[in-house]
N, C-alpha and C positions, 0 to 999 in steps of 0.2 A: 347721623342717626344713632339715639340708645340703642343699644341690646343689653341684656343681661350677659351673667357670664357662662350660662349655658349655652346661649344661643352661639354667643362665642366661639366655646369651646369647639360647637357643632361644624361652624362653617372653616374653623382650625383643619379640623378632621375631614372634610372635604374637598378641601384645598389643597393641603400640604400632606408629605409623606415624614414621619417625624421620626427621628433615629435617635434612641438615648444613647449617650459616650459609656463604652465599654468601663472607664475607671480605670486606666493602666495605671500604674504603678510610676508615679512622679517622683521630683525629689526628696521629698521628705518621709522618712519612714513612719511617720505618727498617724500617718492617712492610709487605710488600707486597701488593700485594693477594689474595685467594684464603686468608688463615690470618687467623688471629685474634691479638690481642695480649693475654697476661696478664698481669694486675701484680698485687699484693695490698695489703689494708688492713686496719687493728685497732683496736680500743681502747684509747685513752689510761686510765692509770688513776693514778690519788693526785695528779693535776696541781694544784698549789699556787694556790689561789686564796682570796677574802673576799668575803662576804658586803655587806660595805660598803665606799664606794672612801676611799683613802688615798693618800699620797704613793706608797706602792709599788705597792699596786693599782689602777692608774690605767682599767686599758682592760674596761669589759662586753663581758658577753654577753647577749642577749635573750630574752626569753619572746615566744610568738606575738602580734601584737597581735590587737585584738579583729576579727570577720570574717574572718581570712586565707582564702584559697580556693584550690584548686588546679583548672584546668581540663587535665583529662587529654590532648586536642586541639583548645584555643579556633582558631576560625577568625572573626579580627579584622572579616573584610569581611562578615559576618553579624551585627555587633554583640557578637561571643563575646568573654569574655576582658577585659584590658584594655589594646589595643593591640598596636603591634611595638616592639623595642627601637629605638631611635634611631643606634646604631654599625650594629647586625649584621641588625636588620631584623626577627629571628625573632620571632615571636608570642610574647606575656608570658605563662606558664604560672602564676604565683602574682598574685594581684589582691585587693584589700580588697572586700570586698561591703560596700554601700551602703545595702543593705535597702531600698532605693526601686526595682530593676531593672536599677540601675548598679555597674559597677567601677570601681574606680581602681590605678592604678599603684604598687607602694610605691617609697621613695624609695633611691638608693644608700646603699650601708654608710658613705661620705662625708658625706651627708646626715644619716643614722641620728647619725653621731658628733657634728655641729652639732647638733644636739637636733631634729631633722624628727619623732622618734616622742616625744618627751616626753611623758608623759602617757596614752600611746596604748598601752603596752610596759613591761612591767617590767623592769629590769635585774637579772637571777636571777641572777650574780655577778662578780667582777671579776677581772680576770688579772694577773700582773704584766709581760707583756707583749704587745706585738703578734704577734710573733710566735707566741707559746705561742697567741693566740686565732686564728689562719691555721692552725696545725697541729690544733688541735682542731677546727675546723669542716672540713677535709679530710679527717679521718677520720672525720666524722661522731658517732657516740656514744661516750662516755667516760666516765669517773668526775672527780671533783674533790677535793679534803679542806677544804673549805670554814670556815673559821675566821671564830668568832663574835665578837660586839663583847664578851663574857666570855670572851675566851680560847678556848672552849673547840672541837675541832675535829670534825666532822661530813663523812661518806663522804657523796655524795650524786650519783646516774647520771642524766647528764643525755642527751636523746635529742634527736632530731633534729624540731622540730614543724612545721618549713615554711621557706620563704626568701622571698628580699624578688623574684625571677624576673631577678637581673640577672646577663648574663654574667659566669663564674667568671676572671677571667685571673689565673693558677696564678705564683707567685711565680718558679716554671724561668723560664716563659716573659716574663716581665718584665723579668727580670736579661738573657733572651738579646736582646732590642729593645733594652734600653739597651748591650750589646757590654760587658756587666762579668762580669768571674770574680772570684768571692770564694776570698779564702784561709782557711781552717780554717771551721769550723760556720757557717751562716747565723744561728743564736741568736745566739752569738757577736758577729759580725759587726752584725746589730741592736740588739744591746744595747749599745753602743757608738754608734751611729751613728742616734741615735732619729728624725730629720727621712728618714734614706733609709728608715726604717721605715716611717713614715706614707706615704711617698708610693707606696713600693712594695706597700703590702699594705691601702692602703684608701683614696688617689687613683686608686691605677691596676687598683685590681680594685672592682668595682660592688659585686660580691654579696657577702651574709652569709645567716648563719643562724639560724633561730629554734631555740628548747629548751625542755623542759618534763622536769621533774624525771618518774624511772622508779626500776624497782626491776630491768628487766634491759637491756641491751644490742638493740634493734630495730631492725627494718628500716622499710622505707619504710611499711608497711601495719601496725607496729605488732605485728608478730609477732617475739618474739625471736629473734637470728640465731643459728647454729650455727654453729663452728669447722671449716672445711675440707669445709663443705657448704652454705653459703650463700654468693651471690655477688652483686656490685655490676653490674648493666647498663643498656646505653641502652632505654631501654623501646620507643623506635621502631625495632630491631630485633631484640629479643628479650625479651618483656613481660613483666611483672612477673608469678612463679607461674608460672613455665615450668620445667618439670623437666628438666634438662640432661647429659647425658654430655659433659664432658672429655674433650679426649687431648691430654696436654700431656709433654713433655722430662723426664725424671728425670734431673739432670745427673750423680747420684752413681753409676745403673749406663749409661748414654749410651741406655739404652732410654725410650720415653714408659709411661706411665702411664692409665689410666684411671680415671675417679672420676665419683659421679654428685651432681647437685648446682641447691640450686632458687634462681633469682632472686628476690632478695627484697629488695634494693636500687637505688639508684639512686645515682648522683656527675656532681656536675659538671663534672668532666676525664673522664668516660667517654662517648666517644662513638662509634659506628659498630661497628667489632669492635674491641669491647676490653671483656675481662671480668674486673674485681679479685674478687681471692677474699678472704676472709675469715679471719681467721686467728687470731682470739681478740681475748685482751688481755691489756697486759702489755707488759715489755720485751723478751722471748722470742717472744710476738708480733708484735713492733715491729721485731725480726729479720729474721725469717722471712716478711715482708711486704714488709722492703726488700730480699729475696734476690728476688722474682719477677720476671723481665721475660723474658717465653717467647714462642715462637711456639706455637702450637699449634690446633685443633678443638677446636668445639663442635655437638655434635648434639641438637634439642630431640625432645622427645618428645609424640608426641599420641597418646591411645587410640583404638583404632578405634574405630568408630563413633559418635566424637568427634559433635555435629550432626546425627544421626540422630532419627528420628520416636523418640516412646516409644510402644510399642504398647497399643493402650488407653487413650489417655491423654487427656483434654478440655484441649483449652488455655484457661487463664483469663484472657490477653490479650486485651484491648478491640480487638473491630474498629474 
């Protein structure tokens, strides 16, 4: 059925109980506090990879190893979890299960490259650079054209199956500690320069990420993501499966915009208020993803009587 977008509006407002984000104070100082910071992400697709490593396809990427575990909010001083980081202190959100009661820690994307998971992980396939493997694990899920030891070459969507819980430090932020500006592409520039590659994209960042072959593009929960309706957030403040209105800058009429849209991601460089949108796949998406950088609102949405008794109802929870 039509409505307007009054009507809309209306049966919003008696529906739902609608709560706008405070605006904490994320990572970027440019964004101040009281708004939100958008940026956008997408999928990579046909990125040139093998199957088996060779002189050119030197650098993997992993499959989950066996046990990974994700605790939603280990709390370390209770036994939860396995640990804090050792820099930044935060409790380790991914941990190997032990199958005895215990966790263990996994080891940095440094370690992983010394052979720490040998044996433990399969190497699902190989890149031809470092860099290409930092771009694809920032976007999260992507496609491949994966090329066989007969030639012959295979599409294959690889998704996001866990990470090893170690701080993400983002290649920006690395270049900006060291006080370097690069001239022309950062590919470029690494591909050329292979020892600042290692140091920069897998000395000085801990984290990587696990993959396990798909047949669509998902979110964190496994559920395929939608173009300009699904979005990457910090789950400690605004959780995963929260239905969200937008209001964010249209720079083409100077008016904002509204759009409604559910979190169904999670990133590493997202934290506090800062919410990537989603924006396909593709180079048209790979555009259009590096065009976002807005201030704007976000209001989450609850149904009334969200928590309420059901009437009639025997609860089957264990006193």
């Amino acid at each position: 059925m039509n409505r307007d977008y009054a009507t809309f509006v209306k049966r919003a407002a008696r529906g739902f109980d609608w709560y706008e984000s405070d605006g904490r104070q994320g990572n970027d100082g440019n964004f101040k506090p009281g708004t939100t910071r958008f940026t956008g992400y997408y999928s990579p697709t046909a990125v040139d990879a093998s199957a088996d490593p060779s002189g050119v396809y030197r650098y993997p990427v992993y499959e989950a190893p066996e046990g990974l575990t994700h605790f939603e909010n280990p709390k370390p001083e209770l036994g939860q979890g396995c640990g804090v980081d050792a820099v930044t202190k935060a409790p380790i959100h991914w941990c190997i299960d032990n199958k005895d009661g215990t966790y263990s820690a996994l080891p940095t994307r440094e370690q992983i490259a010394q052979g720490a998971l040998d044996g433990k992980s399969r190497k699902i396939a190989y890149f031809r650079s470092l860099y290409d493997v930092s771009s694809f694990m920032l976007e999260g899920a992507g496609s491949v054209k994966l090329r066989q030891k007969d030639g012959s070459i295979e599409t294959v969507v690889l998704n996001v199956a866990g990470k090893n819980g170690r701080p993400n430090n983002m290649i920006g932020d690395v270049l900006k500690c060291e006080n370097k500006k690069i001239k022309g592409s950062l590919a470029a520039y690494y591909a050329s320069h292979p020892d600042e590659a290692y140091r920069d994209t897998v000395h000085y960042n801990p984290s990587t990420v696990f993959y396990q072959q798909g047949v669509s593009y998902e979110g964190v929960d496994h559920i395929p993501v939608t173009p300009n309706a699904s979005i990457a957030t910090d789950p400690t403040s605004i959780p995963t499966g929260t239905v969200t209105l937008l209001n964010v800058p249209a720079t083409s009429t100077c008016k904002t915009t509204s759009s409604i849209a559910v979190a169904q991601d999670i990133g590493g460089r997202i934290k506090g208020a800062h919410i990537d949108r989603y924006t396909g796949a593709g180079l048209a998406a790979a555009r259009k993803a590096e065009s976002f950088s807005d201030l704007g609102l976000i209001f989450m949405a609850v149904p009334k009587g969200a928590g309420s008794p059901v009437p009639d109802c025997v609860s089957k929870v264990a006193n």
